[in-house]
C-alpha positions in Angstrom: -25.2 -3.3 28.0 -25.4 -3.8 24.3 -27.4 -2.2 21.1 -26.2 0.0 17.8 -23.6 2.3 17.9 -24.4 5.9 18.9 -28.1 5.2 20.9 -26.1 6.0 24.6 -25.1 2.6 25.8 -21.3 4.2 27.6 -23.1 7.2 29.1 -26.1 4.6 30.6 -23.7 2.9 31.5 -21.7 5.8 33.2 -25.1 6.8 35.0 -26.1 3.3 36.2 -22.5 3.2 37.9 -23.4 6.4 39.6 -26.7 5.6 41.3 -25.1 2.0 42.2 -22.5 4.0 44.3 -24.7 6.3 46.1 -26.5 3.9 47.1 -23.8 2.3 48.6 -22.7 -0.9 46.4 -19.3 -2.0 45.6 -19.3 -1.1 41.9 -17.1 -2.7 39.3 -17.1 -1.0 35.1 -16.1 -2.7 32.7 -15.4 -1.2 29.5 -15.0 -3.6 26.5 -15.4 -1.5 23.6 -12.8 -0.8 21.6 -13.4 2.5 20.9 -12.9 2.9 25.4 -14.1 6.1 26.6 -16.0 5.2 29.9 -13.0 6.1 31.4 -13.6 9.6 30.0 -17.5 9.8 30.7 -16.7 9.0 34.2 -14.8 11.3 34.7 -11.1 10.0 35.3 -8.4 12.1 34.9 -5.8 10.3 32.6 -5.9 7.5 29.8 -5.9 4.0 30.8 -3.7 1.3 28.8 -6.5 -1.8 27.7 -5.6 -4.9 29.7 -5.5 -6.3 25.8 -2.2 -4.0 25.1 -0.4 -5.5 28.2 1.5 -7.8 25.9 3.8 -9.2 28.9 0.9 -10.3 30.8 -0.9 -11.7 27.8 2.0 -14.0 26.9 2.4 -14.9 30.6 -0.9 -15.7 31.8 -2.6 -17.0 28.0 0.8 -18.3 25.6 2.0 -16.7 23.1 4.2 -18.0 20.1 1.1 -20.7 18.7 0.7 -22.0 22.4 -2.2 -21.0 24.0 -3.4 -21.7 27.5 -7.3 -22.1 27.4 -7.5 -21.6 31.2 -5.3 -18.9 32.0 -4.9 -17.3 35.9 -7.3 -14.0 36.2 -8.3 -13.8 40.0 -5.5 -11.2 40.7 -6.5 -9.1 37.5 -8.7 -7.3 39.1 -6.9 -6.0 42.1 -3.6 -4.9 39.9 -5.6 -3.4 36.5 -8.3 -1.6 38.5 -8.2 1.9 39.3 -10.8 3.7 41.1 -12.8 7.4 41.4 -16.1 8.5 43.4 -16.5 4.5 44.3 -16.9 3.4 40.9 -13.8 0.6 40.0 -13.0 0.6 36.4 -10.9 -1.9 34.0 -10.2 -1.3 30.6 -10.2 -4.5 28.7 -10.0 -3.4 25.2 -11.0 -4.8 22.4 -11.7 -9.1 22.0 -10.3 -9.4 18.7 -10.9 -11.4 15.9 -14.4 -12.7 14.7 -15.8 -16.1 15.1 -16.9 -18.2 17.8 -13.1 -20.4 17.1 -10.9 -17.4 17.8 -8.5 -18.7 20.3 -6.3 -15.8 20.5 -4.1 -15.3 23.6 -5.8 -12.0 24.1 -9.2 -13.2 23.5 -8.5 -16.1 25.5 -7.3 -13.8 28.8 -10.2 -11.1 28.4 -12.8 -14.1 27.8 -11.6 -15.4 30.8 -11.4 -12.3 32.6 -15.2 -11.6 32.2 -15.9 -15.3 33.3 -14.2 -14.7 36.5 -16.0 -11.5 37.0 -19.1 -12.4 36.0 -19.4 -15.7 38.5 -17.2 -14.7 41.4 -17.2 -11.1 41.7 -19.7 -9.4 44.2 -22.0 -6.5 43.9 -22.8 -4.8 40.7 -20.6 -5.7 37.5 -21.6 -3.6 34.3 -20.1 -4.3 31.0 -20.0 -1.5 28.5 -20.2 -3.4 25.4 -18.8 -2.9 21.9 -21.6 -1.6 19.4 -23.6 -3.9 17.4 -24.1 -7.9 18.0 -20.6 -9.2 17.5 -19.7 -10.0 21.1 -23.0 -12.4 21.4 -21.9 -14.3 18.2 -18.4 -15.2 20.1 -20.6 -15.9 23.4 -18.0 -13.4 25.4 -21.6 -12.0 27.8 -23.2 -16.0 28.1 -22.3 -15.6 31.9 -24.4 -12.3 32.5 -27.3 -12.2 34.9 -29.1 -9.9 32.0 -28.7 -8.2 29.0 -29.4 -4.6 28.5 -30.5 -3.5 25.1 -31.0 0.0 24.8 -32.8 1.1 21.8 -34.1 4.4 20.7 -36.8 5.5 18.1 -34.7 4.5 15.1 -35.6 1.9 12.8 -32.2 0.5 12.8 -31.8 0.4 16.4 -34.6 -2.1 17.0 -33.5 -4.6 13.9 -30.2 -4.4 16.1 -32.2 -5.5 19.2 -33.6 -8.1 17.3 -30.6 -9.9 15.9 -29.0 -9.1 19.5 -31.9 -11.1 21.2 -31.8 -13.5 18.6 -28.3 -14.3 19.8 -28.5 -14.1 23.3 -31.2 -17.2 23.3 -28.8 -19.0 20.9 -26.0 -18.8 23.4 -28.5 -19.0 26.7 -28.9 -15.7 28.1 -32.7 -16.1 29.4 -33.2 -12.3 30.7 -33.5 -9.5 28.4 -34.3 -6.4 28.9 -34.7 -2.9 26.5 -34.2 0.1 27.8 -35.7 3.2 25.6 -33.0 6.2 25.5 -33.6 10.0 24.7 -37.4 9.6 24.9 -39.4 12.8 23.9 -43.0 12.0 23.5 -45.6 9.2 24.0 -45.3 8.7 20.6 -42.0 7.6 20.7 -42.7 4.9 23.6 -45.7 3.3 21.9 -43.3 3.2 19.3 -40.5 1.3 20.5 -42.9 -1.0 22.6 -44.8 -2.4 19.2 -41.1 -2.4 17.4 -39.5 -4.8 20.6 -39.1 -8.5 20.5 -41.7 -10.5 22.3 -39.8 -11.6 24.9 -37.9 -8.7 25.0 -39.5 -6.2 28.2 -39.1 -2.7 28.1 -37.6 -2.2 31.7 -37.7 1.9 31.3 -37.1 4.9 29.5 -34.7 7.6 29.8 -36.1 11.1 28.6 -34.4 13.7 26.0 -32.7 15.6 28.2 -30.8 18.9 26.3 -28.9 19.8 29.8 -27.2 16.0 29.8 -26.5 16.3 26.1 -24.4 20.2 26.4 -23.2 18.6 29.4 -21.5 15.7 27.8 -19.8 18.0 25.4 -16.8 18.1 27.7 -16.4 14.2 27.7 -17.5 13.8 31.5 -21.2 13.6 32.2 -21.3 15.8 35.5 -22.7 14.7 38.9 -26.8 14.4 39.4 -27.1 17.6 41.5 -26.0 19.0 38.9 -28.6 18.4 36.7 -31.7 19.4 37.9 -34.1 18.4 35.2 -33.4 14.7 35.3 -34.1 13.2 38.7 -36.5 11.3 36.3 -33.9 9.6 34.9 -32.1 8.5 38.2 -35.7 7.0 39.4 -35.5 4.8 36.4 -31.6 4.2 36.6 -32.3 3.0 40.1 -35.4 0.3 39.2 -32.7 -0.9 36.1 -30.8 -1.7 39.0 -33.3 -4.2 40.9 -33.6 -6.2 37.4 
């Protein structure tokens, strides 16, 4: 899940997780934002420490000192750094630090890893909570992902965003892209977004305004769908983002 900061990407994400539970898959999150608040929106009761800050493990498993191990162990990561509520898994990676496709950093190096492994062995659903903006795709750390999510929203300089994310995603071979419209209030809006998209870029649904989610969210944790009764909308189209 990428796009510009502030259009909804940690609480889609958050919501996606959800309906992937109740409908019975296994459900890994993965938030790699640095700014990490999934854990928050999903409702988890106490901070988690980024994998990135677990300097013992980073020097073990990655070098440290100018020697860096370009291969490092991750299968056992996920087991030990995961912690778990309602069915949804979580690991808090942190942020991938440093710009530019050469950053070999041990950190980078372990977290890059990390989402490799995850990404081609792991079963069932894997979301990634991406940091904001287009970064990430210049340093290829989502190549591996079976799609890209873009979510966009009737602002100007959330579709330039989509359009320098897609632009990146072919460069490093990411073949399926999809948009998905957020806080959607009128027809208007839709036609809007659709003539603003990239080409190959389809708009895979949209996700209406919805005042009782945003009041809600004021607490940090976005409360359970029978709680909100006005958007079993949304959770129809969370559950076709699912089948992409």
């Amino acid at each position: 899940m990428a796009g510009k900061g502030g259009v909804g990407k940690t609480t889609i994400v958050a919501l996606l997780a959800r309906e992937a539970a109740s409908s019975g898959r296994r459900v890994l999150v993965v938030d790699a934002d640095p700014d990490a608040n999934l854990a928050t929106t999903l409702g988890f009761p106490d901070p988690i420490a980024p994998l990135a800050s677990e300097e013992e493990l980073v020097a073990e498993r990655a070098g440290s000192g100018g020697f860096v191990r370009l291969n490092p162990t991750v299968e056992d990561i996920p087991d030990r750094y995961t912690v778990e509520r309602n069915g949804i898994r979580l690991i808090v990676l942190g942020g991938i630090r440093g710009g530019g496709q050469g950053c070999a950093c041990p950190a980078n190096v372990l977290l890059r890893s990390l989402l490799a492994h995850l990404l081609l062995k792991e079963r069932d659903v894997v979301l990634l909570d991406m940091e904001a903006g287009i970064e990430h795709l210049g340093r290829g750390t989502v190549k591996d992902v079976d799609a890209l999510l873009l979510v966009v929203e009737s602002d100007r300089k959330a579709l330039e965003t989509a359009h320098r994310s897609a632009s990146l995603a072919r460069e490093i071979g990411i073949e399926r892209m999809f948009a998905v419209a957020n806080r959607i209030r009128d027809d208007e809006e839709m036609s809007w977004i659709r003539d603003g998209l990239p080409q190959d870029v389809a708009l895979a649904g949209a996700l209406p305004y919805d005042d009782e989610l945003r009041v809600a969210s004021r607490s940090g944790e976005i409360p359970m769908e029978k709680s909100l009764a006005s958007i079993s909308a949304l959770y129809r189209n969370l559950g076709a983002l699912l089948q992409l």
